[in-house]
Every structure is written in C-alpha cells, then in structure tokens.
SETILO-191534 format. One record per residue (C-alpha): residue number from 1; x, z, y. Coordinates in nm, 3 decimals. Layout:
REM SETILO-191534
[pt NUM [X Z Y]]
...
REM end
This chain:
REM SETILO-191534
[pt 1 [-0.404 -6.638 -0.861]]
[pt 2 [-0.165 -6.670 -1.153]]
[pt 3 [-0.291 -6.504 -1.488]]
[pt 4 [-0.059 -6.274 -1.656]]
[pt 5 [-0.140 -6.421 -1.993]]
[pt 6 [-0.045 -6.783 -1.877]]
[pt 7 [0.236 -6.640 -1.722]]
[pt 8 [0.392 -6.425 -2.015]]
[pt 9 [0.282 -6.764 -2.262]]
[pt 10 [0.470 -7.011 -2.014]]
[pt 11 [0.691 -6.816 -1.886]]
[pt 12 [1.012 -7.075 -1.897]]
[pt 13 [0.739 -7.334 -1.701]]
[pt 14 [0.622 -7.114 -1.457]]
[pt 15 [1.013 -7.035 -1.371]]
[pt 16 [1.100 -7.400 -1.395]]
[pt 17 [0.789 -7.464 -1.121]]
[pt 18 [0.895 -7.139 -0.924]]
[pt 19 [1.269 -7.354 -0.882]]
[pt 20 [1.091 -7.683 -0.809]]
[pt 21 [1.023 -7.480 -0.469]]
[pt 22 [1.375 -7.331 -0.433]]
[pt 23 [1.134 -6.980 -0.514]]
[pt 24 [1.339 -6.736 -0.668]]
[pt 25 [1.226 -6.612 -1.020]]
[pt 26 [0.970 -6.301 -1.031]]
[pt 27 [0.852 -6.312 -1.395]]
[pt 28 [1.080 -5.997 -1.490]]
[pt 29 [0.947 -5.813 -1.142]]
[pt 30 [0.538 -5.899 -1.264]]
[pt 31 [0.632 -5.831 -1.646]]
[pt 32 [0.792 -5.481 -1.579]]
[pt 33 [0.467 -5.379 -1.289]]
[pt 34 [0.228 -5.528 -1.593]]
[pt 35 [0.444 -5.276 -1.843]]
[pt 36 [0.385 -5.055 -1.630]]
[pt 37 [-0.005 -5.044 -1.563]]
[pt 38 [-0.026 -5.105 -1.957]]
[pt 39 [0.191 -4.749 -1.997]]
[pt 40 [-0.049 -4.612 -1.748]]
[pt 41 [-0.342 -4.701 -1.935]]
[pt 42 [-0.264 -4.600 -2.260]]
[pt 43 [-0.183 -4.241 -2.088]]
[pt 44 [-0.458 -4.246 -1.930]]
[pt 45 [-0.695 -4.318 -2.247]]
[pt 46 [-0.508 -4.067 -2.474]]
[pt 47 [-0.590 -3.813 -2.203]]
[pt 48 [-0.937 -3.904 -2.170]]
[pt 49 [-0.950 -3.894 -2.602]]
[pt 50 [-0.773 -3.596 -2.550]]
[pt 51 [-1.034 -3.420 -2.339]]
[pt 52 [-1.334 -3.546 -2.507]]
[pt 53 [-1.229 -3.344 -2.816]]
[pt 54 [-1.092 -3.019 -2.626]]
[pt 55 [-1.443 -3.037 -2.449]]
[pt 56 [-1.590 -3.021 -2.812]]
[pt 57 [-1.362 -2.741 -2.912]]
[pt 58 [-1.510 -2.582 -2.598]]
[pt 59 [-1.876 -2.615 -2.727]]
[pt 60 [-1.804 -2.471 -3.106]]
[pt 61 [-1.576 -2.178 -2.956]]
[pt 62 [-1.900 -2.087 -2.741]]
[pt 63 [-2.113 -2.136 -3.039]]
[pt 64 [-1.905 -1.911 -3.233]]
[pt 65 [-1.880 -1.674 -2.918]]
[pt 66 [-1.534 -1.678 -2.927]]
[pt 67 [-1.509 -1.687 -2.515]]
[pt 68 [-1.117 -1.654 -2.500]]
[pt 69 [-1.052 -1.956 -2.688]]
[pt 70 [-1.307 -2.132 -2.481]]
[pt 71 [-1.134 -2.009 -2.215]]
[pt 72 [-0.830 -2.145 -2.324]]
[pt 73 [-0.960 -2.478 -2.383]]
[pt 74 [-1.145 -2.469 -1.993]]
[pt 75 [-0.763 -2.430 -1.858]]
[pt 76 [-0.631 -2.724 -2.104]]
[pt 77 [-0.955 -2.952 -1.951]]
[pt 78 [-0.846 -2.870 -1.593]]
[pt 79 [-0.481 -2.966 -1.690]]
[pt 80 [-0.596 -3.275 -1.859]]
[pt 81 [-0.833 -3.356 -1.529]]
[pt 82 [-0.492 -3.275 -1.307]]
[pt 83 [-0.295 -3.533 -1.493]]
[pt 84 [-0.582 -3.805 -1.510]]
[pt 85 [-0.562 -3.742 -1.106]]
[pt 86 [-0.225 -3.853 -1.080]]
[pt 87 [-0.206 -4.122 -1.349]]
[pt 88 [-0.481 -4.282 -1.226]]
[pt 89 [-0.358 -4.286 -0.851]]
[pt 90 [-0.031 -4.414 -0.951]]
[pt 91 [-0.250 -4.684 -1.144]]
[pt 92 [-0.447 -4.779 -0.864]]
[pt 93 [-0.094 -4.825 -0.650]]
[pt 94 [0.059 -5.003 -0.929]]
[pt 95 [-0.244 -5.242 -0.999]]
[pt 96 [-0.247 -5.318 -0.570]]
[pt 97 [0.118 -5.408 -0.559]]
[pt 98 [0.071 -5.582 -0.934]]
[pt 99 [-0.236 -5.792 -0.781]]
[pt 100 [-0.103 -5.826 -0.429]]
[pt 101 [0.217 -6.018 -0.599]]
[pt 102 [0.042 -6.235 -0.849]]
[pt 103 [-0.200 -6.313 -0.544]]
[pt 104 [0.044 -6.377 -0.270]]
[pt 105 [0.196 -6.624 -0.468]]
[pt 106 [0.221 -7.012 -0.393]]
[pt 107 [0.122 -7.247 -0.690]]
[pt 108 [0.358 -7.420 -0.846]]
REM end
C-alpha cells in the first residue's frame, strides 16, 4: 500500500509510474479524500476540545448551584455528542474508501 506522504512528496513520479501502466492518474482523487479526512479530524478535535471545556462549565455552574446554566451547558454536550456522531461516521466512510483506493492499487 502506497503512503500518502510518499505520494504527496513524489507526486510527479508516482504519476509518471501510474502512465508506465497506461493507469490513469488518481493523485488529485487520493489528495482531495486525504483533505477530506484531515477536515474531518480537525472538526472532530475542536468538538471534542469543545466539550471538554463545556463539561467543565457544567461542573463550576453546579458548584455555584446555578442549575439552569448547567442545564444549558447539558443540551450544548448532547449537541456536541450529536455532531461527533456524524463526523465521525462520515470519517470512518471516508477513511474505508481513502484506504480501500490506496490499497487496491497496483505498484508502479
């Protein structure tokens, strides 16, 4: 299996090896699924970030007894937890096709 690394480094030489087969090129079709899964991350950690300090909030508010606020903050956790769900589903179908293609492939 190809690395993306190698692949984003030598990009013109994995093309050139990809035509030495009469293969089509693919390097813009793995570099915009690898975009991709890297957007998806970095959502996915600024969510997780995000939640760590609302579930902090959610311990001072209840220290302070200030129960709507903490209330507040227990619906924003449940929305964060919601869209950690789906970003992290449409990683895990992302990463399969991303792998499947880099695996699938014959070495040049």
């Amino acid at each position: 299996m190809y690395d993306i690394i190698w692949i984003r480094e030598y990009n013109d030489t994995f093309e050139k090896g990809r035509k030495s087969r009469n293969l089509a090129p693919i390097s813009d079709q793995i570099f915009t699924l690898d975009d991709k899964r890297r957007d998806i991350i970095n959502k996915l950690q600024e969510f997780q970030e995000r939640r760590n300090c609302v579930s902090k909030e959610i311990g001072i508010a209840l220290k302070l007894n200030n129960i709507s606020k903490s209330e507040e903050l227990k619906h924003e956790v449940l929305n964060i937890k919601s869209n950690l769900d789906i970003l992290t589903e449409e990683y895990r179908k992302i990463n399969i096709e991303f792998n499947n293609l880099l695996s699938c492939m014959p070495n040049t």
